[in-house]
Backbone as CSV, one residue per row, in Angstrom:
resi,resn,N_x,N_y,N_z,CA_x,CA_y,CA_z,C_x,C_y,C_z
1,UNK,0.077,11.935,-0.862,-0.330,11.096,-1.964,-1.615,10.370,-1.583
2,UNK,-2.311,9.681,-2.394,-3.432,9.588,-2.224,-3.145,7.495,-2.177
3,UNK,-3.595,6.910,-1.083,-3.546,5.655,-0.916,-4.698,5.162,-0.799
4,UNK,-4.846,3.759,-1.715,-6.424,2.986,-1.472,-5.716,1.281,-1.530
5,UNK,-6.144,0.673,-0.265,-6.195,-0.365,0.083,-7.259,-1.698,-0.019
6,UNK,-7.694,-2.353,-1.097,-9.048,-3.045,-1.066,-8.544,-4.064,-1.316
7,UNK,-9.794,-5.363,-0.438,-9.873,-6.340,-0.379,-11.286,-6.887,-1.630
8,UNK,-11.340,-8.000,-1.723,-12.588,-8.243,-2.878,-13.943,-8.038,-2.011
9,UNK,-13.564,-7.992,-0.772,-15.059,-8.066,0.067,-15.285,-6.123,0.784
10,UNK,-14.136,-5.454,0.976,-13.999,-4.150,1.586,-13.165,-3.541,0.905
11,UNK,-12.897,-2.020,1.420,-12.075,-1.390,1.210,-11.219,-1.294,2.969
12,UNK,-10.305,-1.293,2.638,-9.867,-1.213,4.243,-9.025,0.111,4.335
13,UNK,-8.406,1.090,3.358,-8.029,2.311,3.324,-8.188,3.339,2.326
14,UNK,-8.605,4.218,2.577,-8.671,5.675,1.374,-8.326,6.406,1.680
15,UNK,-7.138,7.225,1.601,-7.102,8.477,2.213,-5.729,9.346,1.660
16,UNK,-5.419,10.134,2.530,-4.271,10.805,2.427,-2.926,9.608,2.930
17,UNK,-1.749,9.770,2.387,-0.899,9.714,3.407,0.205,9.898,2.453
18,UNK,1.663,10.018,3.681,3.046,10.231,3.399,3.847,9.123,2.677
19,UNK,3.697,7.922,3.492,4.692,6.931,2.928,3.725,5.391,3.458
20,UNK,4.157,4.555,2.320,3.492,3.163,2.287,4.268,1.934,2.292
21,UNK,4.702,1.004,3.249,5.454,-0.006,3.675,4.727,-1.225,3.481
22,UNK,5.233,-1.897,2.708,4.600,-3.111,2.019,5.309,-4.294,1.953
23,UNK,4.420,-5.655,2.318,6.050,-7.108,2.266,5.646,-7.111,0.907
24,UNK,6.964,-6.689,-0.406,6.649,-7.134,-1.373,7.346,-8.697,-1.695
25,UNK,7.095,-9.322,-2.370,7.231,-10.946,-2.972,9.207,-11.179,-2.933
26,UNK,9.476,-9.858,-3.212,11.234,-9.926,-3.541,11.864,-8.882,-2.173
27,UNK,11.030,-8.800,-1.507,11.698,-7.705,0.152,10.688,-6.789,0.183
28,UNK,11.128,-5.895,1.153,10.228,-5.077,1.874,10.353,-3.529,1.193
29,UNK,8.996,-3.025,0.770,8.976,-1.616,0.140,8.569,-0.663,0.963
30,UNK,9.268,0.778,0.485,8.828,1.481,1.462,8.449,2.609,0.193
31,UNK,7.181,3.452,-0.480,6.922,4.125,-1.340,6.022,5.182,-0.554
32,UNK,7.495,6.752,-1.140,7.067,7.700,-0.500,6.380,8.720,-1.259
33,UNK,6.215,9.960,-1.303,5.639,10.838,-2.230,6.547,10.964,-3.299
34,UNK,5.853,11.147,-4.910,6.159,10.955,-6.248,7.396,10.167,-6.690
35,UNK,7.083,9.213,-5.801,7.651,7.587,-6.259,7.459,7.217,-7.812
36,UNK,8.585,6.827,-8.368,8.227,6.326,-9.497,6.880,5.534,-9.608
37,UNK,6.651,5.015,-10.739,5.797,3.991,-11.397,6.092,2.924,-10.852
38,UNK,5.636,2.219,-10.755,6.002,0.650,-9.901,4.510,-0.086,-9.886
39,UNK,5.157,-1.556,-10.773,3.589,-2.399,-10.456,4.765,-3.479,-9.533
40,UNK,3.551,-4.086,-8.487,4.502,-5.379,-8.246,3.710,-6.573,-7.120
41,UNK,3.881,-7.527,-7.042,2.722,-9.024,-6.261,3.654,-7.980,-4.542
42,UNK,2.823,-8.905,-3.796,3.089,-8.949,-2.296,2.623,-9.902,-2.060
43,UNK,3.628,-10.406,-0.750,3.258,-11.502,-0.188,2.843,-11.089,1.043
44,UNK,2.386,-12.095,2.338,1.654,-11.576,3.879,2.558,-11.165,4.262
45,UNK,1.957,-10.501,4.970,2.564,-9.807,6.063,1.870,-8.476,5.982
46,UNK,2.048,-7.395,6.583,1.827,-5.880,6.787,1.898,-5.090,6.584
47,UNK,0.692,-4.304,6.014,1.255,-3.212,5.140,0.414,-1.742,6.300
48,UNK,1.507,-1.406,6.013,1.868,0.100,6.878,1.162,1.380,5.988
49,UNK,0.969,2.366,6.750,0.466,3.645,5.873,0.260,4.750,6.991
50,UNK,1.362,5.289,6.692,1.653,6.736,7.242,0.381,7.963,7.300
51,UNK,-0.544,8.207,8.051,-1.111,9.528,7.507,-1.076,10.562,8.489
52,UNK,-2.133,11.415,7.673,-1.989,12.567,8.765,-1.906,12.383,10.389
53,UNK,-2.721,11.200,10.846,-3.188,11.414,12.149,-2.358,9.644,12.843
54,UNK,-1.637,9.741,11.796,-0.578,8.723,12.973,0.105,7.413,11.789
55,UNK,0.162,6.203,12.245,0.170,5.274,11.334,-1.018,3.952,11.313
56,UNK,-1.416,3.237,10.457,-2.446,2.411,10.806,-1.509,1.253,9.887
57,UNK,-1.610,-0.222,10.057,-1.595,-1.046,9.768,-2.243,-2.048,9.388
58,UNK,-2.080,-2.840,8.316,-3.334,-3.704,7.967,-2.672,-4.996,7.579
59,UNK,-2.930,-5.854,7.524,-2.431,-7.638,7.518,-3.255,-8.080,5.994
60,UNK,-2.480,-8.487,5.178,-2.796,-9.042,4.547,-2.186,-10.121,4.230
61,UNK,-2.944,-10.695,3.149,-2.135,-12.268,2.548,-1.790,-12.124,1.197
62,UNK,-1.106,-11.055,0.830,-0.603,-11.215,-0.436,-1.545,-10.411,-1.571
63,UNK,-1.179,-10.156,-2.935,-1.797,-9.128,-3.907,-1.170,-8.069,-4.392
64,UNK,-1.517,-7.227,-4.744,-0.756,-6.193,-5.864,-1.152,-5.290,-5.683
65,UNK,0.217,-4.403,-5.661,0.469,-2.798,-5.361,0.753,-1.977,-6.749
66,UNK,-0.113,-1.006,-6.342,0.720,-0.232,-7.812,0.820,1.263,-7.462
67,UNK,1.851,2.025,-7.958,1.941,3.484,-7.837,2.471,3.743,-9.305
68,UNK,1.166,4.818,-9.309,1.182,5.627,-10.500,0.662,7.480,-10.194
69,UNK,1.335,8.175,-10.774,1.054,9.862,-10.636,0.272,9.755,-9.349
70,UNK,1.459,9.349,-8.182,1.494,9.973,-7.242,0.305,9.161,-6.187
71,UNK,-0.328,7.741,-6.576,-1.101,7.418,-6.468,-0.803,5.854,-5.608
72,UNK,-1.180,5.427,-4.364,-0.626,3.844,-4.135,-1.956,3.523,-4.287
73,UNK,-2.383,1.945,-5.109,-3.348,1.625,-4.714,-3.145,0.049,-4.656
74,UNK,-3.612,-0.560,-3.659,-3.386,-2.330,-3.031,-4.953,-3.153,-2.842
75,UNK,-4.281,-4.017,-4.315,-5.320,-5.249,-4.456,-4.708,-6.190,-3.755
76,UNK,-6.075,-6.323,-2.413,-5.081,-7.576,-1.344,-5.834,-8.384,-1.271
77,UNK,-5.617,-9.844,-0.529,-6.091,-10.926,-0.533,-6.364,-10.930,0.876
């Protein structure tokens, strides 16, 4: 699936990957390939992203995830 991670100042991920681990606002998500639809806030903490060439992690402070046709994309703070 195709994951994009941006901040208002960067982008901090684009790419391929398997599965996306996120602190959302109500517990912890884990959204894998053709995951439903899902909009939803996050709070800090770490969001994870599986890809081809290992896992990378990124820290944020909160913002909004959405998956649509197969798609994660994270407006973070």
């Amino acid at each position: 699936m195709r994951i994009e991670i941006l901040t208002p100042d960067q982008e901090l991920y684009s790419g391929e990957g398997s599965a996306v681990y996120a602190p959302g606002k109500d517990g912890s998500l884990g959204i894998l390939e053709n995951h439903a639809a899902l909009i939803t806030s996050l709070r800090s903490g770490k969001v994870e992203v599986v890809t081809p060439n290992g896992r990378e992690s990124f820290d944020v402070d909160g913002g909004v995830l959405e998956v649509l046709n197969n798609k994660v994309i994270i407006l973070a703070e």
